[in-house]
LUMKOLRO-306813 format. One record per atom (N, C-alpha, C, O): residue number from 0; atom name; y, x, z. Coordinates in nm, 2 decimals. Atoms other than C-alpha are relative to their C-alpha. Layout:
N
@i: NUM; at: CA; y: Y; x: X; z: Z
...
! end
This chain:
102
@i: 0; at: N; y: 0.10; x: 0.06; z: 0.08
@i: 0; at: CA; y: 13.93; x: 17.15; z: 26.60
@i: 0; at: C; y: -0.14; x: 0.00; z: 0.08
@i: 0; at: O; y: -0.15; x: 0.04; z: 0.19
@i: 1; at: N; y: 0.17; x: 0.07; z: -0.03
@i: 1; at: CA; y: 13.56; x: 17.03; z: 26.65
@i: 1; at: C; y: -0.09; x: 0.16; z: 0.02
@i: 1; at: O; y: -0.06; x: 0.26; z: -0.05
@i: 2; at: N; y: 0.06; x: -0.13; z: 0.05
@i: 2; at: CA; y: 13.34; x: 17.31; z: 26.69
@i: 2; at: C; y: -0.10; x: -0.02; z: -0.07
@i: 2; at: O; y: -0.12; x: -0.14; z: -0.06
@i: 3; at: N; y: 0.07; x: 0.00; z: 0.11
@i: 3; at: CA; y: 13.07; x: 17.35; z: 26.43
@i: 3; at: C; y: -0.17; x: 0.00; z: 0.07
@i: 3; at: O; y: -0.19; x: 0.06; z: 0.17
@i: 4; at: N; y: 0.13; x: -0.01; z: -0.06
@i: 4; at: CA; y: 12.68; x: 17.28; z: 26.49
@i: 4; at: C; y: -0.09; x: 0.08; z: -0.12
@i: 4; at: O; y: -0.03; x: 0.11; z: -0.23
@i: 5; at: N; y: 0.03; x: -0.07; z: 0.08
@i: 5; at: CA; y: 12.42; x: 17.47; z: 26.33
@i: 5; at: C; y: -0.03; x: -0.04; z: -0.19
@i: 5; at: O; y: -0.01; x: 0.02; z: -0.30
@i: 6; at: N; y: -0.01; x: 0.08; z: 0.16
@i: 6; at: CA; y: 12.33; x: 17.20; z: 26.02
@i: 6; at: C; y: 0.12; x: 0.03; z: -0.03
@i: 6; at: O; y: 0.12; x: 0.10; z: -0.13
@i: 7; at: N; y: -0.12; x: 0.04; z: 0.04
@i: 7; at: CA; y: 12.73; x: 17.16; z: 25.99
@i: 7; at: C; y: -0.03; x: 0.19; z: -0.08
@i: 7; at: O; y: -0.08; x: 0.19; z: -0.20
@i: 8; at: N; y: 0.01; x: -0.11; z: 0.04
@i: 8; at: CA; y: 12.72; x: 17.56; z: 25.93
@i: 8; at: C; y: -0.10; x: -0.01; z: -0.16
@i: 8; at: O; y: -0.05; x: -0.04; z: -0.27
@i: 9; at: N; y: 0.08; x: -0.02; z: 0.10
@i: 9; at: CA; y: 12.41; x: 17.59; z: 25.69
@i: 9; at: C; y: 0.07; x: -0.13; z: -0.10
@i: 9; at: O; y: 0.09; x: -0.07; z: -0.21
@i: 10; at: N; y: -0.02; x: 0.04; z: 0.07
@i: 10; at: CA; y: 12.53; x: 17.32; z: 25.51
@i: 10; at: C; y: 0.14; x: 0.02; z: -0.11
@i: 10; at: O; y: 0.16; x: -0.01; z: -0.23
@i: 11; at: N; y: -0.15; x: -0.11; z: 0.03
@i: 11; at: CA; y: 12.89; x: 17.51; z: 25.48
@i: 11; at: C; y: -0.03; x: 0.09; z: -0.15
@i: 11; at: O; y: 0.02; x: 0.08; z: -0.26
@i: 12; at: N; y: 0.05; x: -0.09; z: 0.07
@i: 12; at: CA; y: 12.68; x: 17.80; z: 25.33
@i: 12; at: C; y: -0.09; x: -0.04; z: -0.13
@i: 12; at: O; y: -0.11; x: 0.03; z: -0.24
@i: 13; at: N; y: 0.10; x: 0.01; z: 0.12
@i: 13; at: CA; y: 12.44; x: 17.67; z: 25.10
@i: 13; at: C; y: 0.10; x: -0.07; z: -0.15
@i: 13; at: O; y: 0.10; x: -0.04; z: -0.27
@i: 14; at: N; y: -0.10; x: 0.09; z: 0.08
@i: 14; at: CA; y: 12.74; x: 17.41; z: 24.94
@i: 14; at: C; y: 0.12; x: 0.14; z: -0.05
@i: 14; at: O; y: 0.21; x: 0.12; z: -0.12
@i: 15; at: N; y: -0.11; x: -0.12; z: 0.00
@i: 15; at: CA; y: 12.94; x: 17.78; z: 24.95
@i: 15; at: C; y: 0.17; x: -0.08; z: -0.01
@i: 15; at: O; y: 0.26; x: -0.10; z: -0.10
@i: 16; at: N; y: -0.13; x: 0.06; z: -0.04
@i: 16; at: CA; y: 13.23; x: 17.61; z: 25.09
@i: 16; at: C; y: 0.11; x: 0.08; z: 0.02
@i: 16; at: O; y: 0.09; x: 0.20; z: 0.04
@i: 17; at: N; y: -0.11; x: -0.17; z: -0.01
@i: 17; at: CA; y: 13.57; x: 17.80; z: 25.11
@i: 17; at: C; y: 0.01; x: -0.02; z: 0.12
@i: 17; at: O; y: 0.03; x: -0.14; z: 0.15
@i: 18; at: N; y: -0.01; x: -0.05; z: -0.17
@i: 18; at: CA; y: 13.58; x: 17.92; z: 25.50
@i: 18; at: C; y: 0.05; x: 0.13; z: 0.04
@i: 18; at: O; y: 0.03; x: 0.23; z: -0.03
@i: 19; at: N; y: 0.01; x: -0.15; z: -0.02
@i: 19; at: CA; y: 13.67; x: 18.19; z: 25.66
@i: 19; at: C; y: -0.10; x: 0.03; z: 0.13
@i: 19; at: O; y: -0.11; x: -0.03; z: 0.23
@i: 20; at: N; y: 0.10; x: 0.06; z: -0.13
@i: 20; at: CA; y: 13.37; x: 18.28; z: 25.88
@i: 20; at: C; y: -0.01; x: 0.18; z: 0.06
@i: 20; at: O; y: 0.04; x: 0.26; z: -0.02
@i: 21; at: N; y: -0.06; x: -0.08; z: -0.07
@i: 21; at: CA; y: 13.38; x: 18.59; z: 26.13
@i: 21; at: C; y: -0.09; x: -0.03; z: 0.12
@i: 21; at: O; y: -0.09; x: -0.13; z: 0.19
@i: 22; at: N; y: 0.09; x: -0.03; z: -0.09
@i: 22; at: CA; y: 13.14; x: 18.72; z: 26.34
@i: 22; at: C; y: 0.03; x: 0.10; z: 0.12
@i: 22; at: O; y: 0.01; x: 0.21; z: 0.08
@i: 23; at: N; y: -0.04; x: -0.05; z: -0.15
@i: 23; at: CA; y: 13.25; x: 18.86; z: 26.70
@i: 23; at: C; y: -0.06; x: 0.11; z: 0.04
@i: 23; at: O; y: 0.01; x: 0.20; z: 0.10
@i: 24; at: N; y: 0.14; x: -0.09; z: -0.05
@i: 24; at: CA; y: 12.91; x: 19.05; z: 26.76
@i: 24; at: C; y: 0.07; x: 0.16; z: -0.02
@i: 24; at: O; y: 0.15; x: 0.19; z: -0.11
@i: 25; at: N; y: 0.01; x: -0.17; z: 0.02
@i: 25; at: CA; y: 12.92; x: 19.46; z: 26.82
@i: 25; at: C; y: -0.06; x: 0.01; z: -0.13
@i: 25; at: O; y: -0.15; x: -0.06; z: -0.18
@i: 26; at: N; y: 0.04; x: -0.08; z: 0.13
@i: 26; at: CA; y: 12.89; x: 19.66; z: 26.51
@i: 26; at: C; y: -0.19; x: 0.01; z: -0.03
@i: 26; at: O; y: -0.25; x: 0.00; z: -0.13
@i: 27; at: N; y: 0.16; x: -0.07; z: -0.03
@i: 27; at: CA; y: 12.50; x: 19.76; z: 26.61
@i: 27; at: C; y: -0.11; x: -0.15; z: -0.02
@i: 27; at: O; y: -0.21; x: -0.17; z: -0.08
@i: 28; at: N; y: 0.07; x: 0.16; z: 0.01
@i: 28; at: CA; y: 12.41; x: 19.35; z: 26.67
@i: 28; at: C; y: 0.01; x: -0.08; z: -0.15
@i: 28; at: O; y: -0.10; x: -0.11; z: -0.20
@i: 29; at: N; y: -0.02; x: 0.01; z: 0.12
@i: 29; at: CA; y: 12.57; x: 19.25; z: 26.34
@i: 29; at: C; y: -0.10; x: 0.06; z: -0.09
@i: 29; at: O; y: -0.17; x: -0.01; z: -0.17
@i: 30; at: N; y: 0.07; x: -0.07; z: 0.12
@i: 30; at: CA; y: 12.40; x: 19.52; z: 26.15
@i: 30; at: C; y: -0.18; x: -0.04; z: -0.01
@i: 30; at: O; y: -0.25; x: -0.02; z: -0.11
@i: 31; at: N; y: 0.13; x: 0.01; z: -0.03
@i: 31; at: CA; y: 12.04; x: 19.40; z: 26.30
@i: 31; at: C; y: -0.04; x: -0.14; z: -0.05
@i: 31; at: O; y: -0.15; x: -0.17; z: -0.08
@i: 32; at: N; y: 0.07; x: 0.14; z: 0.08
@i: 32; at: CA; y: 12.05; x: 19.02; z: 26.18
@i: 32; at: C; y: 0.15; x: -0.03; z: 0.00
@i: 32; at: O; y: 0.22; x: 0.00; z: 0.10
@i: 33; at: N; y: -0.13; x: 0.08; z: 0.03
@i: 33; at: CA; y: 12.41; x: 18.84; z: 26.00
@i: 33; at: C; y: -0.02; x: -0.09; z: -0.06
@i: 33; at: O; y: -0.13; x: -0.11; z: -0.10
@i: 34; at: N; y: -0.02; x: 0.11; z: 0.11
@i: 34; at: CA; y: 12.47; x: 18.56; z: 25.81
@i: 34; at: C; y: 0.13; x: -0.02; z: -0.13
@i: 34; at: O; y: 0.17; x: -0.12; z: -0.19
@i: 35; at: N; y: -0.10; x: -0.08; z: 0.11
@i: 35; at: CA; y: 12.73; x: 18.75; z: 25.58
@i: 35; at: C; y: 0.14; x: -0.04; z: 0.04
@i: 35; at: O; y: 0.22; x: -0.04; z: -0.05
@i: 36; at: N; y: -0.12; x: -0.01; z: -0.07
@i: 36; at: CA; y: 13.02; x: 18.69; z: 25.79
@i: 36; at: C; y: 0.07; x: 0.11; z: 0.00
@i: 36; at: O; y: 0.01; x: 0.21; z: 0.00
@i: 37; at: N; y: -0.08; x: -0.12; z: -0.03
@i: 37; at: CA; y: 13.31; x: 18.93; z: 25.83
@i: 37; at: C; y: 0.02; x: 0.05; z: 0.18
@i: 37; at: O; y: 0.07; x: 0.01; z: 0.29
@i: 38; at: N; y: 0.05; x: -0.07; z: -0.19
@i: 38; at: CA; y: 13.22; x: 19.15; z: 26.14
@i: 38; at: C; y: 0.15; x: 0.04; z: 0.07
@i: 38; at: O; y: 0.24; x: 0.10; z: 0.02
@i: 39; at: N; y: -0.17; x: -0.03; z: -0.08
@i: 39; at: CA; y: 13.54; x: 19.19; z: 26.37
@i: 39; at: C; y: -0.08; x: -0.01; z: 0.18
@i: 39; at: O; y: -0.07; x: -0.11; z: 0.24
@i: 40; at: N; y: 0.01; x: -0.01; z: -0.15
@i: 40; at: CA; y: 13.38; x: 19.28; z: 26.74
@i: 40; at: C; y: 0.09; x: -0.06; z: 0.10
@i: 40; at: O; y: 0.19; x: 0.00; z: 0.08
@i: 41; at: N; y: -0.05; x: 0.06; z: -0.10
@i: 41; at: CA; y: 13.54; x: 19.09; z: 27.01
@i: 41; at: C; y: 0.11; x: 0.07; z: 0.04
@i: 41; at: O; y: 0.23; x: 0.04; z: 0.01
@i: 42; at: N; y: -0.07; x: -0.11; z: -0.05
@i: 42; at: CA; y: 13.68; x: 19.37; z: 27.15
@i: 42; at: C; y: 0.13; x: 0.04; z: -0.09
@i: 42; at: O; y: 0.24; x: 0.07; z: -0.05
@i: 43; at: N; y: -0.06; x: -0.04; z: 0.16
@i: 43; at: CA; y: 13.85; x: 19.44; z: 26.82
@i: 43; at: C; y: 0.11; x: -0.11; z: -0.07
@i: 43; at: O; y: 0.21; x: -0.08; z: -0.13
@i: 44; at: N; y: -0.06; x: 0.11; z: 0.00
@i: 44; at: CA; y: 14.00; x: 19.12; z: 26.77
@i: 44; at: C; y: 0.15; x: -0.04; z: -0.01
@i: 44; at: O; y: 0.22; x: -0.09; z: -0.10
@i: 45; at: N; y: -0.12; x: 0.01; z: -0.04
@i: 45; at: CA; y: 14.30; x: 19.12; z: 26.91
@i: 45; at: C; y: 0.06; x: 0.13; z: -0.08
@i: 45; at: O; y: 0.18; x: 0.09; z: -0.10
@i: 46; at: N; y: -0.01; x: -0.13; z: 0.05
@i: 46; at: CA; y: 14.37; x: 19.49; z: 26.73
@i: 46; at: C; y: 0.00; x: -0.08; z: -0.16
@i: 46; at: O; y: 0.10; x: -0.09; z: -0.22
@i: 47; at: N; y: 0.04; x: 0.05; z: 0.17
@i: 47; at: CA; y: 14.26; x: 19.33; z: 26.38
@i: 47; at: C; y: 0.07; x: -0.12; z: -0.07
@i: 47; at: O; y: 0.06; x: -0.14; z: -0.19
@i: 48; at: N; y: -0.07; x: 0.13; z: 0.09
@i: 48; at: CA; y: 14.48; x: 19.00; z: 26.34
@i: 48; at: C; y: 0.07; x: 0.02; z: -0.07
@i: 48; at: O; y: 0.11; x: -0.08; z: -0.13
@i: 49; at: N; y: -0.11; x: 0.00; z: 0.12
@i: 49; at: CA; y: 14.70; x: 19.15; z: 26.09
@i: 49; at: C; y: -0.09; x: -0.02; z: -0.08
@i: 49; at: O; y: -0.07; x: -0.09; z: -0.18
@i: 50; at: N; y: 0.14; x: 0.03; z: 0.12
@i: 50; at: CA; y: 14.36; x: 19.14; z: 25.90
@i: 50; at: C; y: -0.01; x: -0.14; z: -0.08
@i: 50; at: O; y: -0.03; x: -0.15; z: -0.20
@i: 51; at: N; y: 0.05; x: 0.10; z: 0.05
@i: 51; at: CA; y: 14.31; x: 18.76; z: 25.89
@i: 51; at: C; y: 0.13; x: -0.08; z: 0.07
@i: 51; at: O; y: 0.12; x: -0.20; z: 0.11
@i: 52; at: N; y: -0.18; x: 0.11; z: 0.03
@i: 52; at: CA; y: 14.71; x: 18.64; z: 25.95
@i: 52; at: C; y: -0.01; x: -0.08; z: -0.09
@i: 52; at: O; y: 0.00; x: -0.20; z: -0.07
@i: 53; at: N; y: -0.03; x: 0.15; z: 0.10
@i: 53; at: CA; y: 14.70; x: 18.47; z: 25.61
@i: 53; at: C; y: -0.12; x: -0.09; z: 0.01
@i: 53; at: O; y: -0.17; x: -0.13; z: -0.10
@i: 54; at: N; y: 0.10; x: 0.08; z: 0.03
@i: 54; at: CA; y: 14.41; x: 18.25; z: 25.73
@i: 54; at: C; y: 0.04; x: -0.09; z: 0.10
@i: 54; at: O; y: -0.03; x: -0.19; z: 0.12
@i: 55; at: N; y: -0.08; x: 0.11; z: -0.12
@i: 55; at: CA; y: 14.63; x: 18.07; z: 26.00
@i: 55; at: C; y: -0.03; x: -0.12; z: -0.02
@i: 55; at: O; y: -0.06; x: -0.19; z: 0.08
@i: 56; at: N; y: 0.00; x: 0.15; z: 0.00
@i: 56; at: CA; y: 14.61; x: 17.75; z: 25.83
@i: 56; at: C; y: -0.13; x: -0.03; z: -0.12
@i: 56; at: O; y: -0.12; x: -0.12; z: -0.20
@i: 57; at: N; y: 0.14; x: 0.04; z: 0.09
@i: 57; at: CA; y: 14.22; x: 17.78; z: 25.63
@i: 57; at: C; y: -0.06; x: -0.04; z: 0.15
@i: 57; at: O; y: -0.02; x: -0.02; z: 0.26
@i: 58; at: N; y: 0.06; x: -0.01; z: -0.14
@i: 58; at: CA; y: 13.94; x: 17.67; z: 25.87
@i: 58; at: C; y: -0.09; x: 0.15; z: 0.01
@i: 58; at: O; y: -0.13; x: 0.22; z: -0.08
@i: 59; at: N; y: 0.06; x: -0.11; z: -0.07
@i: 59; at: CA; y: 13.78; x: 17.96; z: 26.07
@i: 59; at: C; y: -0.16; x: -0.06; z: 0.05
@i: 59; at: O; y: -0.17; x: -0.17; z: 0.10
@i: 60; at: N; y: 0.13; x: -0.01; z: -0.07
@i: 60; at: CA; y: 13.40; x: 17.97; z: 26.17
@i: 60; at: C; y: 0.02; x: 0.12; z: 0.07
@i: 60; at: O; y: 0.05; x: 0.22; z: 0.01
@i: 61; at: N; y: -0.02; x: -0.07; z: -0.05
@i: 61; at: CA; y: 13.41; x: 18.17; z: 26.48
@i: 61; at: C; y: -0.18; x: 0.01; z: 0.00
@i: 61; at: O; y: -0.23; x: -0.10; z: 0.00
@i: 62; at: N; y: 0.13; x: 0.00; z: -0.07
@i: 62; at: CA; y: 13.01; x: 18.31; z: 26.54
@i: 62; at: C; y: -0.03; x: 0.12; z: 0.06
@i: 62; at: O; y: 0.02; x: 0.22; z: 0.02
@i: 63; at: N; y: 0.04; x: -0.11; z: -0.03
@i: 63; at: CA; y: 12.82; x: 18.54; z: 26.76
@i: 63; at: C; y: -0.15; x: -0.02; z: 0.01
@i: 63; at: O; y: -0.22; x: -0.08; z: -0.07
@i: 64; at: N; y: 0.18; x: 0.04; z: -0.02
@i: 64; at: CA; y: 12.46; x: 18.55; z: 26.93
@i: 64; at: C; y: -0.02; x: -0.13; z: 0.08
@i: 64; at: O; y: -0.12; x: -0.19; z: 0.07
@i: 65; at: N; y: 0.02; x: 0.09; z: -0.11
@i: 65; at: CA; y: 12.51; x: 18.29; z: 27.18
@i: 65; at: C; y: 0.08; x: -0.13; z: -0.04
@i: 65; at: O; y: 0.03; x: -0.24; z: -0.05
@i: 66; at: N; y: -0.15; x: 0.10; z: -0.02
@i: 66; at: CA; y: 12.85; x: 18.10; z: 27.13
@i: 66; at: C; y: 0.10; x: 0.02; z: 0.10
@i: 66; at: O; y: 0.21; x: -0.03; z: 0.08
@i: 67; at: N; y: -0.08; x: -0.03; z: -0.10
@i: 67; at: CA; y: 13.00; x: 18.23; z: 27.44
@i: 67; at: C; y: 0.14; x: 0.11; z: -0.03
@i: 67; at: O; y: 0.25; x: 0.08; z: -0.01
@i: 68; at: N; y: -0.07; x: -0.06; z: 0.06
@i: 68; at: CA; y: 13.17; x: 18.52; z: 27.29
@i: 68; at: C; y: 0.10; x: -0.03; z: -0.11
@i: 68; at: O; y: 0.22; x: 0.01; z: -0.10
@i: 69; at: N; y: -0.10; x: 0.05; z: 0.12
@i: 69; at: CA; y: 13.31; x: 18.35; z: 26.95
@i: 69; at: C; y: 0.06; x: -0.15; z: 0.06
@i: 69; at: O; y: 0.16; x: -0.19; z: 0.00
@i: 70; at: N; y: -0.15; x: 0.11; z: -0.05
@i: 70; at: CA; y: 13.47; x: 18.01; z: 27.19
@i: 70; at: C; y: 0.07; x: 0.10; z: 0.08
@i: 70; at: O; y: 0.19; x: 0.08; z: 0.06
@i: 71; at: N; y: -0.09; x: -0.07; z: -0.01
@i: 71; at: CA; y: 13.61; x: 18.28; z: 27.37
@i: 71; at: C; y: 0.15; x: 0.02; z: -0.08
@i: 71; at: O; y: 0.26; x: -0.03; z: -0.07
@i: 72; at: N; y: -0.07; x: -0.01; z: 0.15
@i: 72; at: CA; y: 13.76; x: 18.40; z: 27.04
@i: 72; at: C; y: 0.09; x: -0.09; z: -0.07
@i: 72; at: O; y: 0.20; x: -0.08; z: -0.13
@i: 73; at: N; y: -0.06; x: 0.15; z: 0.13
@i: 73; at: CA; y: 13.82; x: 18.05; z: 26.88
@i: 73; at: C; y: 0.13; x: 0.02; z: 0.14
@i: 73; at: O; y: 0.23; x: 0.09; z: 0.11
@i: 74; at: N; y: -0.07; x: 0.00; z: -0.12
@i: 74; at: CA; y: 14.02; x: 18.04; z: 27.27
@i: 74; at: C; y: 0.15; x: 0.04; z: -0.06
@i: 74; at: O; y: 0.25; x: -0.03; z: -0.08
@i: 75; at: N; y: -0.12; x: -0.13; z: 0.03
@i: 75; at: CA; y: 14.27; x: 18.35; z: 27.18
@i: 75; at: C; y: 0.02; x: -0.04; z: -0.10
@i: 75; at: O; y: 0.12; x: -0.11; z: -0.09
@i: 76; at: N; y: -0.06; x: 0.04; z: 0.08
@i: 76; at: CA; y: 14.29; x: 18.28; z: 26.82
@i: 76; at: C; y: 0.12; x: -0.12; z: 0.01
@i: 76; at: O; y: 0.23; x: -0.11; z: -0.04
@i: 77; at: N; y: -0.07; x: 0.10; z: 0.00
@i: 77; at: CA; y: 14.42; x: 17.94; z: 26.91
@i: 77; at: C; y: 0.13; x: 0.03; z: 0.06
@i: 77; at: O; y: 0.23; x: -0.03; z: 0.02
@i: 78; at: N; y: -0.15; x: -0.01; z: -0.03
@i: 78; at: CA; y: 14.70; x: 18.07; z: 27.13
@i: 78; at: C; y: 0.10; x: 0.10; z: -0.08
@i: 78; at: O; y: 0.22; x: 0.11; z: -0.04
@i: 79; at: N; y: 0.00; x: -0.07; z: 0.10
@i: 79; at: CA; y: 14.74; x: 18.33; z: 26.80
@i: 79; at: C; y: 0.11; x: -0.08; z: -0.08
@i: 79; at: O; y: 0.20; x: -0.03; z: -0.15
@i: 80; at: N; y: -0.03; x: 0.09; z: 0.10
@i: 80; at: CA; y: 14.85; x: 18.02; z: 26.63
@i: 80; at: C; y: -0.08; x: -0.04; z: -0.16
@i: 80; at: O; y: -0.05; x: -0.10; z: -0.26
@i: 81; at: N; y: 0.11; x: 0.08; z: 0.11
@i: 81; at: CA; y: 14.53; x: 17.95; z: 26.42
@i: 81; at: C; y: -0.01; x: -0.11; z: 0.05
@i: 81; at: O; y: -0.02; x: -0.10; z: 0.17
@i: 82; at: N; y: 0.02; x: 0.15; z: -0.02
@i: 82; at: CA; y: 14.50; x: 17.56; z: 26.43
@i: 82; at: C; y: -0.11; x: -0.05; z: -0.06
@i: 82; at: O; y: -0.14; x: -0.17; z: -0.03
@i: 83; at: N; y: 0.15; x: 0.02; z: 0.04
@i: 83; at: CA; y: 14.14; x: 17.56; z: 26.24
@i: 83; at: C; y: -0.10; x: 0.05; z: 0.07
@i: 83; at: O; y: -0.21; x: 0.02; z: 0.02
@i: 84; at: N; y: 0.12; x: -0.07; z: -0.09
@i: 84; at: CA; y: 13.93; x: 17.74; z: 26.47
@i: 84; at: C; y: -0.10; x: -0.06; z: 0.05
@i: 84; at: O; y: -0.07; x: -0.13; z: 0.15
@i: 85; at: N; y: 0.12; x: 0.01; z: -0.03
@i: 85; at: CA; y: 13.58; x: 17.67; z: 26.50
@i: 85; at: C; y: -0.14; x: 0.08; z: 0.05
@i: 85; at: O; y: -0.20; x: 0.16; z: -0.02
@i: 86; at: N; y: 0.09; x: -0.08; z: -0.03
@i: 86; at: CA; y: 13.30; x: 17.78; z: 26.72
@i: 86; at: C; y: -0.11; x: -0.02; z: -0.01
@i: 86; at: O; y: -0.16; x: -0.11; z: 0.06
@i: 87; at: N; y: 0.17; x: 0.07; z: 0.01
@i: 87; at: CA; y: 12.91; x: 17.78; z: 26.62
@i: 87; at: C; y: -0.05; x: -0.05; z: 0.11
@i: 87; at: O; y: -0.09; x: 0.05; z: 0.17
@i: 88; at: N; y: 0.11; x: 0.03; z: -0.09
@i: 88; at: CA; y: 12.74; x: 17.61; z: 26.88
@i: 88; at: C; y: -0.13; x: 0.09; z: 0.01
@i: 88; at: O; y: -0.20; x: 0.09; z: -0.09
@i: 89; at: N; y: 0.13; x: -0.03; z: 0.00
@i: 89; at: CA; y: 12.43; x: 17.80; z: 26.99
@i: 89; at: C; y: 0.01; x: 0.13; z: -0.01
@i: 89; at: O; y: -0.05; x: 0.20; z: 0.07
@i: 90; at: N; y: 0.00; x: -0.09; z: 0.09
@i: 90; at: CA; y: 12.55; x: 18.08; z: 26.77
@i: 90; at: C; y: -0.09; x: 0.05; z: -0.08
@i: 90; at: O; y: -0.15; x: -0.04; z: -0.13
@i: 91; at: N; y: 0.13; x: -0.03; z: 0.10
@i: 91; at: CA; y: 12.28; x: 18.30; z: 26.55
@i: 91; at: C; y: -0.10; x: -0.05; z: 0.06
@i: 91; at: O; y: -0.16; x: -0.13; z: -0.01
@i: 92; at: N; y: 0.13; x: 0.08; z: -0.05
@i: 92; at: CA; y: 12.01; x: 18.20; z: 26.78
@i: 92; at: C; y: -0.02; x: -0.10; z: -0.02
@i: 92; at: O; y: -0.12; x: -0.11; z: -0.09
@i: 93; at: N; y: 0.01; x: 0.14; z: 0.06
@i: 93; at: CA; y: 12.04; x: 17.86; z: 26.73
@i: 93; at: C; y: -0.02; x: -0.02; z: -0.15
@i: 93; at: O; y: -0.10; x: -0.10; z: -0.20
@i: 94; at: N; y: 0.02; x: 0.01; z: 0.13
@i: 94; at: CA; y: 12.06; x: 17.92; z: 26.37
@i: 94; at: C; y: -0.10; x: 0.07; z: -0.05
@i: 94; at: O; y: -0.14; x: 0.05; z: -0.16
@i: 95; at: N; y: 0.17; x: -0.09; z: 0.04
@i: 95; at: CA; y: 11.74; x: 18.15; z: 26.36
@i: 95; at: C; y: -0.06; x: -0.15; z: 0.01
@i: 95; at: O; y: -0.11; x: -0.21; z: -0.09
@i: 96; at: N; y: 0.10; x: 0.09; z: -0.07
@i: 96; at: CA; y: 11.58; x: 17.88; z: 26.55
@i: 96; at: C; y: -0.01; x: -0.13; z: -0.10
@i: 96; at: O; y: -0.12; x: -0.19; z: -0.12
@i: 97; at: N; y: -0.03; x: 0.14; z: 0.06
@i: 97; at: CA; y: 11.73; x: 17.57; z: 26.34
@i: 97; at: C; y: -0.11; x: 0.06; z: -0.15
@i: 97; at: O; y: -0.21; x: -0.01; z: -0.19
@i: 98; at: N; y: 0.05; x: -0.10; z: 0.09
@i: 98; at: CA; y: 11.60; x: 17.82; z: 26.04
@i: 98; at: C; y: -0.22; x: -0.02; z: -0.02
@i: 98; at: O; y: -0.31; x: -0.06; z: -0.10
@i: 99; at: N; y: 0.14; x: -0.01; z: 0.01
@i: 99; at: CA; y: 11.25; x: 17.85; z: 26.14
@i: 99; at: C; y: -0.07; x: -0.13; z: 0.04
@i: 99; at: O; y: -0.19; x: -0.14; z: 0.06
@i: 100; at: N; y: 0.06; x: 0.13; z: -0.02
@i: 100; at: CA; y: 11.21; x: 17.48; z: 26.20
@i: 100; at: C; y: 0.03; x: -0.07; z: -0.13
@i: 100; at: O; y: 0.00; x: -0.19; z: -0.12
@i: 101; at: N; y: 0.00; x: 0.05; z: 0.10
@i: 101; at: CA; y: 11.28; x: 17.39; z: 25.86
@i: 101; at: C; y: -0.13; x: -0.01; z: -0.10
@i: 101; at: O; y: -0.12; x: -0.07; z: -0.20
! end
């Protein structure tokens, strides 16, 4: 799939769209600014798929701080056999940023 830009996101959240959305970031990064995502560390990931098995075929928002980390992720998921995987562009930064220009 496409990956996701930061409007496509906010506009996700505000319409409270059904997603599954999943945040990559360390426990400590998460806890300091989210966007109510389900925290699963990178690291952790691969450990945790029995967690989000039944979401194989919902779409996924992958996000972190950057985006480098969560297309990582969308990456592995995809050879997982998730076929909706999407990664924020930018990641939170981008979405702070997109945020404070509104």
């Amino acid at each position: 799939m496409e990956d996701i830009t930061v409007e496509e996101l906010k506009k996700k959240l505000d319409d409270k769209e059904d997603f599954v959305f999943i945040d990559v970031r360390e426990e400590w990064e998460y806890e300091e600014d989210n966007l109510g995502a389900l925290n699963i560390p990178m690291g952790q990931l691969a450990h945790q798929l029995n967690e989000i098995k039944d979401f194989k075929d919902k779409e996924i928002v992958m996000q972190c701080r950057s985006g480098a980390r969560s297309g990582n992720a969308k990456r592995f998921l995809e050879t997982q056999g998730f076929n909706k995987v999407r990664n924020l562009l930018g990641g939170i930064l981008a979405y702070r940023e997109m945020e404070e220009n509104l």
